[in-house]
C-alpha positions as CSV (number, residue, x, y, z in Angstrom):
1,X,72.9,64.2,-22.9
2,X,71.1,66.0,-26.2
3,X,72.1,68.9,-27.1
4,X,69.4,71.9,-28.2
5,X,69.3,74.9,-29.6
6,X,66.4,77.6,-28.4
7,X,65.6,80.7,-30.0
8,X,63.3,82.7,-27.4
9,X,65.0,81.0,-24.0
10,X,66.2,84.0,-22.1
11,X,62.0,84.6,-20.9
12,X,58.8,83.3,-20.3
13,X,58.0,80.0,-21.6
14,X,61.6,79.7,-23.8
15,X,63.1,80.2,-20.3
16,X,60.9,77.4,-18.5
17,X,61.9,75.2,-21.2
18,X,65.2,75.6,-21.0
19,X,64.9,75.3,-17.0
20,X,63.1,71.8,-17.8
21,X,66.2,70.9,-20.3
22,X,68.7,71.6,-18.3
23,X,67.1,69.8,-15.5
24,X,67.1,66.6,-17.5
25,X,70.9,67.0,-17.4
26,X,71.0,68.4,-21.5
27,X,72.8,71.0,-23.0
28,X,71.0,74.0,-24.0
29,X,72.4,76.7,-26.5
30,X,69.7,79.5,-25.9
31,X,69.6,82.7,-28.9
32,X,68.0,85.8,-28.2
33,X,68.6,89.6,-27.6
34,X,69.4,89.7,-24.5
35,X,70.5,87.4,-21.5
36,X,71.3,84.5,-23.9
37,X,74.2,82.2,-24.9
38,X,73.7,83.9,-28.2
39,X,72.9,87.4,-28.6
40,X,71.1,88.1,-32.1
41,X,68.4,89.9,-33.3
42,X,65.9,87.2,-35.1
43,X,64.1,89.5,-36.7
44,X,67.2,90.4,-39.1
45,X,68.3,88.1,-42.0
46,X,71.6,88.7,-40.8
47,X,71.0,88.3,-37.0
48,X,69.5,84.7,-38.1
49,X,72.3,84.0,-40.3
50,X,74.7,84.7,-37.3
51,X,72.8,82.6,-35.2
52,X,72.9,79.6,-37.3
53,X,76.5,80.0,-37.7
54,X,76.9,80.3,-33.8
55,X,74.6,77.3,-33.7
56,X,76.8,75.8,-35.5
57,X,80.4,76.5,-33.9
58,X,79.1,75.3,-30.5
59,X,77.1,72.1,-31.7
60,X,79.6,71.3,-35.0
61,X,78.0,67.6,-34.8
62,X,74.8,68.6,-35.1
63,X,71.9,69.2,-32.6
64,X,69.5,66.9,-31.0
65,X,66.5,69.4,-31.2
66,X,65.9,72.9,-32.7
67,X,63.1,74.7,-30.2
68,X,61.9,77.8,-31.6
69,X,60.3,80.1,-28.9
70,X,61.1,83.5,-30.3
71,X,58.4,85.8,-30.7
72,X,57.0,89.1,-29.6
73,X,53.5,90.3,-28.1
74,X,50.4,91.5,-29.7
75,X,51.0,94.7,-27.8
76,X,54.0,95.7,-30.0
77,X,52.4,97.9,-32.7
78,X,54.9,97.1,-35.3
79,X,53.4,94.0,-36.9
80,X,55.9,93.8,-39.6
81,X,58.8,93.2,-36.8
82,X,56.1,90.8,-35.0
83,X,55.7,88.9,-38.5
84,X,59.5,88.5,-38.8
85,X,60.4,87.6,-35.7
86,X,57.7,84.9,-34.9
87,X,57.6,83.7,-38.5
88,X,61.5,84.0,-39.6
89,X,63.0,84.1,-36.3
């Protein structure tokens, strides 16, 4: 068993991934801002700092694989938050 971290898992194709993960009889720590192992805003410094530490309380030894599947539309007409979340997050 590997254990992963993925940011974006609680929806679309973070959530088949994690489907496909878990399948394969892994461990998957999913982030996002809703419906997730860990709930944080990526699009924050301190929502990623909090995920990392998160990250790191559950997997202290380390993780297999980082997946990062965060991101948000083209239809959100923010760009700056789109920007932060699919680049930063």
């Amino acid at each position: 068993m590997r254990i992963y971290a993925l940011t974006g898992g609680a929806t679309g194709i973070g959530a088949a991934i994690k489907q496909r993960l878990l399948a394969n009889g892994h461990q998957v720590i999913v982030v996002d801002v809703t419906d997730a192992d860990i709930i944080a805003d990526l699009s924050t410094a301190d929502g990623r700092q909090r995920a990392i530490d998160d990250i790191h309380e559950r997997a202290p030894d380390g993780l297999d694989g980082l997946i990062t599947c965060a991101g948000l539309g083209s239809h959100i007409p923010d760009r700056g938050l789109v920007t932060r979340v699919i680049y930063f997050g």
